[in-house]
C-alpha positions as CSV (number, residue, x, y, z in Angstrom):
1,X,-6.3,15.1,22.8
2,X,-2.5,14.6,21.7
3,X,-3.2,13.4,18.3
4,X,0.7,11.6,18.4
5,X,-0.1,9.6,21.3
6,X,-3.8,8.4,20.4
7,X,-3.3,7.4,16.3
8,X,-1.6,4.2,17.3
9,X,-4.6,3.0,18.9
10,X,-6.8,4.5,16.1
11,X,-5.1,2.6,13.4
12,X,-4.8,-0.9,15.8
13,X,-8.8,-0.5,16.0
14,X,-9.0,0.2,12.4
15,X,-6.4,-2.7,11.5
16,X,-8.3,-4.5,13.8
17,X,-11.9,-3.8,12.3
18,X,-10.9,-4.4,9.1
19,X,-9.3,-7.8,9.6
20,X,-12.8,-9.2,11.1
21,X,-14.7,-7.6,8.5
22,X,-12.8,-9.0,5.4
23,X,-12.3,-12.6,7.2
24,X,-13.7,-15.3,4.7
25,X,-16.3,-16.7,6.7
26,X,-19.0,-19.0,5.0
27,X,-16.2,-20.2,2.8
28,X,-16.1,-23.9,3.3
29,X,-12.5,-24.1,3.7
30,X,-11.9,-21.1,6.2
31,X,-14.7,-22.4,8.5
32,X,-13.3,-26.2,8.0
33,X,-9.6,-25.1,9.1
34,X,-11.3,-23.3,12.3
35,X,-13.2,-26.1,13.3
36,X,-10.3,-28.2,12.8
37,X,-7.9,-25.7,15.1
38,X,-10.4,-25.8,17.6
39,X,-10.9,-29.9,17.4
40,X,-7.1,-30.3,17.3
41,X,-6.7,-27.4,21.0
42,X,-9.6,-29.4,22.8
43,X,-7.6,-32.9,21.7
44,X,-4.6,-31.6,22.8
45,X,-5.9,-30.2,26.0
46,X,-7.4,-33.4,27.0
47,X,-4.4,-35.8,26.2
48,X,-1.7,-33.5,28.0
49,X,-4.2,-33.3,31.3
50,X,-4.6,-37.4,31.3
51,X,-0.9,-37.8,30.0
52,X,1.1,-35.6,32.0
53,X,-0.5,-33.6,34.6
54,X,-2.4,-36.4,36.7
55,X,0.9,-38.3,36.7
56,X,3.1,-35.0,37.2
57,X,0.2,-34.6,40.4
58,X,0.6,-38.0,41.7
59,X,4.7,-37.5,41.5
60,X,4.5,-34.3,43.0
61,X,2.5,-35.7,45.6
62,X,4.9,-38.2,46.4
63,X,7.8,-36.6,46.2
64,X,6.2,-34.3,49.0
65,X,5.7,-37.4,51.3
66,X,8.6,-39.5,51.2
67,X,11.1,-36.4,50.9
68,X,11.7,-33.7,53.8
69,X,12.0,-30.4,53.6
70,X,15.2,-30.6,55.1
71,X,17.1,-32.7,52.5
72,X,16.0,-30.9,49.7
73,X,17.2,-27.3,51.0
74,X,20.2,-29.2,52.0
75,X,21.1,-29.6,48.2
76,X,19.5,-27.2,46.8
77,X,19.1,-24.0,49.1
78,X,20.8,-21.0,48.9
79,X,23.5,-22.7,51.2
80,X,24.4,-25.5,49.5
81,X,27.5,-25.7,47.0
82,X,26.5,-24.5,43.5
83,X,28.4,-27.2,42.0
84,X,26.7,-30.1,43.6
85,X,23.2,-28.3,43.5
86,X,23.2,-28.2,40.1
87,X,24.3,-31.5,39.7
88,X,21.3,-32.2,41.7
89,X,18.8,-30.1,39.7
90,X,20.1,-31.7,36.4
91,X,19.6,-35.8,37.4
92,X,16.2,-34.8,39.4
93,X,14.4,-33.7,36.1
C-alpha cells in the first residue's frame, strides 16, 4: 500500500462519515428545508416536462416533417459559408 496515494481517499471517507454523522436530523428546521428542497425539485421537474419539453417534442417533431434533410445541411453543413450559417443558427433559436 502507497500510503501517499491512498490518504486522499481515507480522509474523503472520513470527511465524508463525519458530515452524515453530525447532520442535524430531527431538528424541525433541517428536516423542514429538506422536505422543502425535495417539494420545490419534484415541482420543478413537473412544470419544465409539461412546459417545455412536450412542446420542444411536438416542434422537434415538426421541424423533422416539413423540413428536408437537404435544406438544412445546405445552410448549415460543413459546406456551407460560415458567415451565412451562423446567421442561420442565430434567427433559428
Amino acid at each position: 500500500m502507497e500510503w501517499k496515494k491512498e490518504y486522499k481517499y481515507l480522509l474523503w471517507m472520513v470527511g465524508g462519515f463525519l458530515a452524515f454523522f453530525y447532520l442535524p436530523v430531527g431538528w424541525p428546521r433541517f428536516d423542514n428545508a429538506i422536505v422543502e428542497g425535495l417539494q420545490l425539485t419534484k415541482w420543478y421537474a413537473r412544470e419544465h416536462v409539461l412546459l417545455c419539453l412536450i412542446p420542444a417534442f411536438f416542434i422537434a417533431g415538426a421541424i423533422s416533417v416539413f423540413v428536408s434533410q437537404e435544406s438544412v445541411l445546405r445552410y448549415l453543413g460543413h459546406k456551407a459559408n460560415r458567415v451565412l450559417a451562423y446567421g442561420v443558427a442565430s434567427v433559428s433559436g
